[in-house]
Every structure is written in structure tokens, then in C-alpha cells.
N, CA, C and O atoms as CSV, one atom per row, in Angstrom:
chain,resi,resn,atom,element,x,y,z
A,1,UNK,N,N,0.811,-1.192,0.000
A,1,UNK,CA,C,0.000,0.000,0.000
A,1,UNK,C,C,0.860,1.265,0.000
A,1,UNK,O,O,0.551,2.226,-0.705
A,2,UNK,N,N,1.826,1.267,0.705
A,2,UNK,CA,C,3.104,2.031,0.708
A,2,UNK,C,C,3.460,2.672,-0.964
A,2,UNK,O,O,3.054,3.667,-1.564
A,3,UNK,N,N,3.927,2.127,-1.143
A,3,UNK,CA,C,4.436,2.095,-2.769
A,3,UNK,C,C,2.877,2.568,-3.671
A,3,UNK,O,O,2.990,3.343,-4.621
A,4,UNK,N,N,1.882,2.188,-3.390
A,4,UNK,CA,C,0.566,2.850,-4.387
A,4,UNK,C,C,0.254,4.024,-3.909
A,4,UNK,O,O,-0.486,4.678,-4.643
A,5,UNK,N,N,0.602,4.562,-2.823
A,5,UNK,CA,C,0.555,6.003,-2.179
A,5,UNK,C,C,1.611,7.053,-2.792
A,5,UNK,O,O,1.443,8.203,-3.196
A,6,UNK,N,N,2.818,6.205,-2.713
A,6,UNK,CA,C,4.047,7.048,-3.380
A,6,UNK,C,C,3.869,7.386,-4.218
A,6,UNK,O,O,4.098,8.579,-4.419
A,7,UNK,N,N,3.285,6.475,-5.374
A,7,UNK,CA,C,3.087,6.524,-6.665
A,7,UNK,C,C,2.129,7.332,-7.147
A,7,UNK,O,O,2.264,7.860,-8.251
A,8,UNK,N,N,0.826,7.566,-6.227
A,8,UNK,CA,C,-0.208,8.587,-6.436
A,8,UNK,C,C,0.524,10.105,-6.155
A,8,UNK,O,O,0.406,11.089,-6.885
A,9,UNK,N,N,1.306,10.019,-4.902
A,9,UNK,CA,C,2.042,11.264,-4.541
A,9,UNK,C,C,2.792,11.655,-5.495
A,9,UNK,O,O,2.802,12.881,-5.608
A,10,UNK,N,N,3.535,11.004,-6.355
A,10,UNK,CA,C,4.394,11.526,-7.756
A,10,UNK,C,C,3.707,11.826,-8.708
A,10,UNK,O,O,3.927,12.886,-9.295
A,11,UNK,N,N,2.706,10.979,-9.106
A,11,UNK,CA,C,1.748,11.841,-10.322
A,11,UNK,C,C,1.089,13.235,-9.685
A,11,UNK,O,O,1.041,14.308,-10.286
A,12,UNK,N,N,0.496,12.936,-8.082
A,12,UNK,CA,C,0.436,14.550,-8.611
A,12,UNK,C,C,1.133,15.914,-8.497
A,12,UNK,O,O,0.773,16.986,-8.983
A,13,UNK,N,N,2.499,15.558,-7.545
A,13,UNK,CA,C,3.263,16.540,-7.820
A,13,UNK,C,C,3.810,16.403,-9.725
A,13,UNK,O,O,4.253,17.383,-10.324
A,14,UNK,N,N,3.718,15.629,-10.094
A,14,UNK,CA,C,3.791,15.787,-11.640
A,14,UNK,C,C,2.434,16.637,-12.006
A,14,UNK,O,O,2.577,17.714,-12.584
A,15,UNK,N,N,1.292,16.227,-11.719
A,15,UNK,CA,C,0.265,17.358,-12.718
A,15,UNK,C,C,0.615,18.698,-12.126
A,15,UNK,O,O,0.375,19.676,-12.834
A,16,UNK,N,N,1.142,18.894,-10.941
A,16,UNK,CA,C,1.207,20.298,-10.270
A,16,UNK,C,C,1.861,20.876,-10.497
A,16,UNK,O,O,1.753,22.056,-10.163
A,17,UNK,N,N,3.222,20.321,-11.379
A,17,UNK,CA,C,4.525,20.741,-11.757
A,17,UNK,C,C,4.233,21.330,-13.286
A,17,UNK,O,O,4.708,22.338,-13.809
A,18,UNK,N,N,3.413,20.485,-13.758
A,18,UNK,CA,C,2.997,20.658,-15.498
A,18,UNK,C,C,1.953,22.302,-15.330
A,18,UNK,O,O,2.159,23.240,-16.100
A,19,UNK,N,N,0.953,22.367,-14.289
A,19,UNK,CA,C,0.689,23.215,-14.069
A,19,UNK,C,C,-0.725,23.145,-14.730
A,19,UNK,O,O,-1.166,24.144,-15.298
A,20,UNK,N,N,-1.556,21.810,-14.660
A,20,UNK,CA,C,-2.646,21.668,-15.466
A,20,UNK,C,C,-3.778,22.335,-14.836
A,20,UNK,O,O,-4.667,22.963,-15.411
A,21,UNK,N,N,-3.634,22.115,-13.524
A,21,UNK,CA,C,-5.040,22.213,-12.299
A,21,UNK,C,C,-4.910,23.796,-12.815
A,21,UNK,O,O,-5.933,24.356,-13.208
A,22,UNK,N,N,-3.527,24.570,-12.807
A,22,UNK,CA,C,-4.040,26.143,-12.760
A,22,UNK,C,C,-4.514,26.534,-14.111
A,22,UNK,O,O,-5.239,27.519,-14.243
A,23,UNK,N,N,-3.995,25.528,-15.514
A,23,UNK,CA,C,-4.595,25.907,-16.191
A,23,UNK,C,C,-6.357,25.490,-16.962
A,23,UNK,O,O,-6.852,26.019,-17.957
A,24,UNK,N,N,-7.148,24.064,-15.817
A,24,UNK,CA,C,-8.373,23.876,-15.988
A,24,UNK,C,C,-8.837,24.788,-14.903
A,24,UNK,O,O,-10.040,24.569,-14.760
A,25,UNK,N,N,-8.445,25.691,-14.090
A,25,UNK,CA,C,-9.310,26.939,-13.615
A,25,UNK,C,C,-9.170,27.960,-14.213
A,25,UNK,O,O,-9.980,28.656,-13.601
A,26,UNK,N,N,-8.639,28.765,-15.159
A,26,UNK,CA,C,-8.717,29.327,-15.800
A,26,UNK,C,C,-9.434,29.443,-16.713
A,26,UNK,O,O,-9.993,30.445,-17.159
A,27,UNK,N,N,-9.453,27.998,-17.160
A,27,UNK,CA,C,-10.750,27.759,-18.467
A,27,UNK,C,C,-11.697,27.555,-17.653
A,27,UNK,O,O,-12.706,27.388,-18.337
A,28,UNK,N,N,-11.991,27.457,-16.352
A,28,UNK,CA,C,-13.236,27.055,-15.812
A,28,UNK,C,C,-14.181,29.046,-15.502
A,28,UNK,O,O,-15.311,29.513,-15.361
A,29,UNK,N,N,-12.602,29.557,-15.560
A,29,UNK,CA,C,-13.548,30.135,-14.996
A,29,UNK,C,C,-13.717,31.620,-16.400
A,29,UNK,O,O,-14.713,32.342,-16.370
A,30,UNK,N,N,-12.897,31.774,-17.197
A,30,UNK,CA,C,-13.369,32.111,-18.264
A,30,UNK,C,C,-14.768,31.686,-19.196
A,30,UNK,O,O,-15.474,32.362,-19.945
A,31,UNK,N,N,-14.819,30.257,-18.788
A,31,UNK,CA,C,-16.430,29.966,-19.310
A,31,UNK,C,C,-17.323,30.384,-18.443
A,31,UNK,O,O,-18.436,30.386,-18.968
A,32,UNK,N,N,-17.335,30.743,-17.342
A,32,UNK,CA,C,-18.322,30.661,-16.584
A,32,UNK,C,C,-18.233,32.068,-16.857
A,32,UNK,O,O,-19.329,32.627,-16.854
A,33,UNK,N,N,-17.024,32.959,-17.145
A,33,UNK,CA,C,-17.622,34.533,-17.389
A,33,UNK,C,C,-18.155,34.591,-18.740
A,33,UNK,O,O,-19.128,35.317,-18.945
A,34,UNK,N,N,-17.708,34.005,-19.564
A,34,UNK,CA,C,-18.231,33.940,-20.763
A,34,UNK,C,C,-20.289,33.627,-21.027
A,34,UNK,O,O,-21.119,34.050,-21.832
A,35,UNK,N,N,-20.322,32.729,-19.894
A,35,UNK,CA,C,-21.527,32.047,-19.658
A,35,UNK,C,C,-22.546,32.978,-19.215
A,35,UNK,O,O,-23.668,33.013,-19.719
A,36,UNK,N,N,-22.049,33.944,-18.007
A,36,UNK,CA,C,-22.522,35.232,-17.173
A,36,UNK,C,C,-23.335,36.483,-18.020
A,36,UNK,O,O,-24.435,37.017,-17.874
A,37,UNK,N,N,-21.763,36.732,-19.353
A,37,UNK,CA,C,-22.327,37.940,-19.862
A,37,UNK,C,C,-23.021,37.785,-21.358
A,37,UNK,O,O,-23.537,38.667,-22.045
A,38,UNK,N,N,-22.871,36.462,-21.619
A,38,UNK,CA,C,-23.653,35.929,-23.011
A,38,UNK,C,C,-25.311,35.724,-22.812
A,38,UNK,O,O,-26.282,36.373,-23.199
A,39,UNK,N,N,-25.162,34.592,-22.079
A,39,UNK,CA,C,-26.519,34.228,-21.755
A,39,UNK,C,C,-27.940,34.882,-21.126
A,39,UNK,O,O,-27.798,35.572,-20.116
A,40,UNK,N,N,-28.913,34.759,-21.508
A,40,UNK,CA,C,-29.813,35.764,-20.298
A,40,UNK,C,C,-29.975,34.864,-19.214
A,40,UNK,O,O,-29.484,33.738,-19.281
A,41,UNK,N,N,-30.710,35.302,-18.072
A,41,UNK,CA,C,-30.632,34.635,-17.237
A,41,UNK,C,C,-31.834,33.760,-16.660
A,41,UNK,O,O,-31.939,33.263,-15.538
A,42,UNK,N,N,-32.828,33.706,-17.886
A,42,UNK,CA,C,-33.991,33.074,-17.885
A,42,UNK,C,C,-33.783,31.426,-18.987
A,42,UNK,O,O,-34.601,30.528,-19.185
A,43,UNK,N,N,-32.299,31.597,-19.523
A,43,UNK,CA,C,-31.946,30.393,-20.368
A,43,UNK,C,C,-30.745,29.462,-19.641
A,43,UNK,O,O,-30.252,28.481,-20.197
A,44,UNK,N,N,-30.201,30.134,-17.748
A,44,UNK,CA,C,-29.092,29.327,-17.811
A,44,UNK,C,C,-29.356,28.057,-16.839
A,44,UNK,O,O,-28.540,27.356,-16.241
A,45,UNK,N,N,-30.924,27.993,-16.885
A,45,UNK,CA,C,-31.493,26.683,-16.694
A,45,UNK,C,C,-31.274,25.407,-17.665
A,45,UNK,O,O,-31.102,24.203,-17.478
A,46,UNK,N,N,-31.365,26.274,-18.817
A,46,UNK,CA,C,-30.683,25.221,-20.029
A,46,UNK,C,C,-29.330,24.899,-20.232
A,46,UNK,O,O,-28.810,23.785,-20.304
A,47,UNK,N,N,-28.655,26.397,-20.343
A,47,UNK,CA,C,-27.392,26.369,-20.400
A,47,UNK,C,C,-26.204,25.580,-19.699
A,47,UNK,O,O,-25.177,25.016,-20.076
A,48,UNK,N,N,-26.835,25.816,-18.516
A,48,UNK,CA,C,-25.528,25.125,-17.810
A,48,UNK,C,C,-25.426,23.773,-17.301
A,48,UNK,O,O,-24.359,23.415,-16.801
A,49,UNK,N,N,-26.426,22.968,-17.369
A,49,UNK,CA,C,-26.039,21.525,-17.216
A,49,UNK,C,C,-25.118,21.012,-18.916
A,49,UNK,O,O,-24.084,20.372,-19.110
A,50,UNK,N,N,-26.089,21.655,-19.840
A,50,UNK,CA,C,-25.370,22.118,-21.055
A,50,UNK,C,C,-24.056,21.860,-21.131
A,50,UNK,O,O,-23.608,20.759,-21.452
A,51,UNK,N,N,-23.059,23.300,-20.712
A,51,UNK,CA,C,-21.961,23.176,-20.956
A,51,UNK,C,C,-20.919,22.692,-19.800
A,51,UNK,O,O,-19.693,22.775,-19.729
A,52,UNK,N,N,-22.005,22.100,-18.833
A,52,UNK,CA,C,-21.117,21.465,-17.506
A,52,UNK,C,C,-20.242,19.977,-18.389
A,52,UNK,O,O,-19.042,19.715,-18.469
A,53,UNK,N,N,-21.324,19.332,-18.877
A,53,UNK,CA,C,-21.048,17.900,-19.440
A,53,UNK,C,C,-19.896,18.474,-20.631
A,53,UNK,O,O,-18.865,17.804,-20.693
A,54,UNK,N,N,-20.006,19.696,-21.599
A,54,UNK,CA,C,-19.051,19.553,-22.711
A,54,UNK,C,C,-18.247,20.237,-22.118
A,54,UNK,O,O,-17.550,20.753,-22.992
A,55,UNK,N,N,-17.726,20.744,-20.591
A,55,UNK,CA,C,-16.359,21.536,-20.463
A,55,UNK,C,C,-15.711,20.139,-19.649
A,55,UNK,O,O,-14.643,19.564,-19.856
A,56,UNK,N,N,-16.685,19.871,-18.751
A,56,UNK,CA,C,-16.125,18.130,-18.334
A,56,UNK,C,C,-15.381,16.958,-19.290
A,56,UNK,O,O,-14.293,16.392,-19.182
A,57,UNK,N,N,-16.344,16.869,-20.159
A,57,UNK,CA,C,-15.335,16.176,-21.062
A,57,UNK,C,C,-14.305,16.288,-21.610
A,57,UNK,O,O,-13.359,15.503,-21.672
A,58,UNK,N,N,-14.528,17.862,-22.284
A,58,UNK,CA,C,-13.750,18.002,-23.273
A,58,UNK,C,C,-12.331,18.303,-22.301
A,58,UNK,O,O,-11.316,17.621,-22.443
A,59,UNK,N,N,-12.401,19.088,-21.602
A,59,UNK,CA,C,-11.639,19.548,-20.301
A,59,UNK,C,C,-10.493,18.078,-19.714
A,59,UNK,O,O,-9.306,18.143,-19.393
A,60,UNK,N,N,-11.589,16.630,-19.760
A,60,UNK,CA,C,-11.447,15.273,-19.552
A,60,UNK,C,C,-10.099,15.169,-20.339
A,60,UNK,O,O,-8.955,15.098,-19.888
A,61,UNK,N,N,-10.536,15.181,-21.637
A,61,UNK,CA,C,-9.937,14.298,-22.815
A,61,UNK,C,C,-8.536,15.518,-23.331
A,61,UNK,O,O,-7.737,15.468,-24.266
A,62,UNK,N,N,-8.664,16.147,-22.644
A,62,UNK,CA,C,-7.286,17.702,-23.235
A,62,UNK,C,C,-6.563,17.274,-21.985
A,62,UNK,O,O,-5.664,16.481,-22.265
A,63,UNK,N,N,-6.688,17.624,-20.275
A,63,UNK,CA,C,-5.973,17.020,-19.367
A,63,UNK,C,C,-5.598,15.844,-19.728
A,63,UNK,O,O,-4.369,15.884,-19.664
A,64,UNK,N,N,-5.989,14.583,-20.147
A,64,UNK,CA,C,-5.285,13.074,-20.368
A,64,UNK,C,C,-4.233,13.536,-21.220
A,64,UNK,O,O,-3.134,13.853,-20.765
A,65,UNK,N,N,-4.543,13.594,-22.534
A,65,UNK,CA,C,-3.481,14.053,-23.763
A,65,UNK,C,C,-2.649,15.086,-23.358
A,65,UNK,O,O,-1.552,14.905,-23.887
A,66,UNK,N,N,-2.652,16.063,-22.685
A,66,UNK,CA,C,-1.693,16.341,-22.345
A,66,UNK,C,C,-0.607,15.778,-21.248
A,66,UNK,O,O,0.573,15.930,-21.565
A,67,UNK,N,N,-0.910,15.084,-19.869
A,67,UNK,CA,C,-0.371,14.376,-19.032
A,67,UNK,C,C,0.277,13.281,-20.237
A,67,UNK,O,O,1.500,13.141,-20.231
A,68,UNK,N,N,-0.337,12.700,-21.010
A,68,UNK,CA,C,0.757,11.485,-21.908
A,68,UNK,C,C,2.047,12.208,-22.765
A,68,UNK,O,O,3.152,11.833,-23.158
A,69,UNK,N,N,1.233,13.493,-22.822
A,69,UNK,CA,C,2.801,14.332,-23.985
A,69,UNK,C,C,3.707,14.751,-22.904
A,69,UNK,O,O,4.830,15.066,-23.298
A,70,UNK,N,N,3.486,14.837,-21.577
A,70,UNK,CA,C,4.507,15.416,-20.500
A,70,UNK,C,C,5.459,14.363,-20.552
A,70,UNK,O,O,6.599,14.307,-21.014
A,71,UNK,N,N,4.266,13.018,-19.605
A,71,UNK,CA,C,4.852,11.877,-19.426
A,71,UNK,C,C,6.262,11.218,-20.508
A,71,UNK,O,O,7.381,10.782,-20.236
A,72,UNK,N,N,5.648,11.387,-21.557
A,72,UNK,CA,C,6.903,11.304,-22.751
A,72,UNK,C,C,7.797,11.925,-22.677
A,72,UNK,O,O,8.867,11.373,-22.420
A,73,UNK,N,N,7.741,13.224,-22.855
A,73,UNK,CA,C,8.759,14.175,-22.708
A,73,UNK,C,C,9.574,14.250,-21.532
A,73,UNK,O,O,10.677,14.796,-21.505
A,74,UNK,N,N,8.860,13.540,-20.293
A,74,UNK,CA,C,10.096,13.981,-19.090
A,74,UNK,C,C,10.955,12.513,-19.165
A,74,UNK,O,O,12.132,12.489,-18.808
A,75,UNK,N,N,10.169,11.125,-19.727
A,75,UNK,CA,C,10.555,9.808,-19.506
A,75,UNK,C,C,9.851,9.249,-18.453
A,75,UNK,O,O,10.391,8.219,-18.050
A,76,UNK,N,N,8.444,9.678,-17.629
A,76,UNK,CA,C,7.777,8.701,-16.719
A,76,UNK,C,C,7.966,7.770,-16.942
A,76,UNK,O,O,8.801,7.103,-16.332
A,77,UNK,N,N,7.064,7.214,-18.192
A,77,UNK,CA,C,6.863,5.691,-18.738
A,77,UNK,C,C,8.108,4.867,-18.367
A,77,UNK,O,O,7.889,3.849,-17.710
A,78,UNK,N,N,9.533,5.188,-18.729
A,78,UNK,CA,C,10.442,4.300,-18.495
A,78,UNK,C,C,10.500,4.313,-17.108
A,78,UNK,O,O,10.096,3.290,-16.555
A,79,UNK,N,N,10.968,5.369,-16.296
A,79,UNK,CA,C,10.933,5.304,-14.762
A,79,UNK,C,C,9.322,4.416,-14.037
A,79,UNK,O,O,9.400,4.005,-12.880
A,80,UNK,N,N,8.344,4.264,-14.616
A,80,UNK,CA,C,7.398,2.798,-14.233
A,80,UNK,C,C,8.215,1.993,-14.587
A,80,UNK,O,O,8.824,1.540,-13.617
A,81,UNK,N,N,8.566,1.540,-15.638
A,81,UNK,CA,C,8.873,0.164,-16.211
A,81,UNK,C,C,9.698,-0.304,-14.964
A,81,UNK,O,O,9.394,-1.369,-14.427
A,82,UNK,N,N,10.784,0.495,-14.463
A,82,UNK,CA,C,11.850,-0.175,-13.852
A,82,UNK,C,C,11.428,0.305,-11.846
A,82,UNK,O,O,12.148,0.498,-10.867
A,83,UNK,N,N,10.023,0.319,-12.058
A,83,UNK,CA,C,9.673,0.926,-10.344
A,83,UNK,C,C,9.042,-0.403,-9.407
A,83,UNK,O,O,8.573,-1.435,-9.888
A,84,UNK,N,N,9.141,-0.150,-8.278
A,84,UNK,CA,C,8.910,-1.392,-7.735
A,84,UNK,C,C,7.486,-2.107,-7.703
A,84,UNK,O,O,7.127,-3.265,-7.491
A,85,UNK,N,N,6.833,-0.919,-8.008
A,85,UNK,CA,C,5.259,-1.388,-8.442
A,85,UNK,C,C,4.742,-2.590,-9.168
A,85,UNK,O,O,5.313,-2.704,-10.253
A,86,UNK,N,N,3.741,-3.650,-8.911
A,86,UNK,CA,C,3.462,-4.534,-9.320
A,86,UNK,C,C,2.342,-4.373,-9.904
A,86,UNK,O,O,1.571,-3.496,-9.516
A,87,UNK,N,N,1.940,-5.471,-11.301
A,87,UNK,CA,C,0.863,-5.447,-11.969
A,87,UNK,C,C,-0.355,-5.146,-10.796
A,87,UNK,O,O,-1.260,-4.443,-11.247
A,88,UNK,N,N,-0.509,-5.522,-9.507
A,88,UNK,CA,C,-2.003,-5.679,-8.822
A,88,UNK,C,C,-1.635,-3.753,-7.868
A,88,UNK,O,O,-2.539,-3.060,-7.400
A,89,UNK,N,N,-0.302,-3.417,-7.856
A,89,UNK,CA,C,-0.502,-2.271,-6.941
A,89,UNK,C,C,-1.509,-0.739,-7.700
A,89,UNK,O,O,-2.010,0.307,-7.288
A,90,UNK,N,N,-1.314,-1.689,-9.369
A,90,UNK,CA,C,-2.314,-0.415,-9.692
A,90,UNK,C,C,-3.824,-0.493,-9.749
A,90,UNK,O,O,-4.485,0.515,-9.999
């Protein structure tokens, strides 16, 4: 259990280092001003479950792809290969 803790503790000083979290609040919160001064406020009953699901996803699928282009670029992947972690610790 030791070692699956460590291992959570390094990825996320890795996303914190890449600097993703500060840059999905930024987009979180540019949409939501965007959302504020576009919309009226008799439509953001519609609106915002709306664009909760397409900033979630899309937000989803841009954080992954980017964490794999880091991961490459710094050499994670090889530093797993050779870590003490076992097929069941993940």
C-alpha cells in the first residue's frame, strides 16, 4: 500500500509541476464569465447543465493528452517500467 501512495504522490506533484489544475481553472472560470455575460438569465437553466457535461469532457480528454505528452517528454513511462510497483498495486 506504501508504494501505491508514493506513486499517487508523484503523479500529482507531476500534474502540479505541469501546471494543469491552474490551467483547468482558468478555463473554468473564463467559461463561466463567458456564460454570465452571453446568456440571459432566464436560459441558464438550459445552459448550464449544457456546458457542464461539454467543459467536463472536453476539459477530460485535453488534461489526459496532455499528461501522456509530459509523461513522454520527461521519460515517466520508463521510470514505471523499472519501479517497484506490481501489476495488482495499480
Amino acid at each position: 500500500m506504501k508504494r501505491l501512495l508514493a506513486a499517487m504522490k508523484l503523479d500529482f506533484l507531476l500534474q502540479v509541476r505541469t501546471q494543469l489544475y491552474t490551467i483547468g481553472l482558468v478555463v473554468a472560470v473564463v467559461i463561466a464569465g463567458a456564460l454570465a455575460w452571453l446568456a440571459d438569465p432566464e436560459q441558464l437553466t438550459t445552459y448550464v447543465p449544457t456546458l457542464m457535461l461539454l467543459v467536463i469532457g472536453g476539459s477530460t480528454l485535453l488534461y489526459v493528452a496532455a499528461m501522456i505528452l509530459f509523461e513522454k517528454e520527461q521519460g515517466t513511462l520508463n521510470a514505471l517500467i523499472v519501479s517497484p510497483l506490481t501489476f495488482f498495486s495499480w
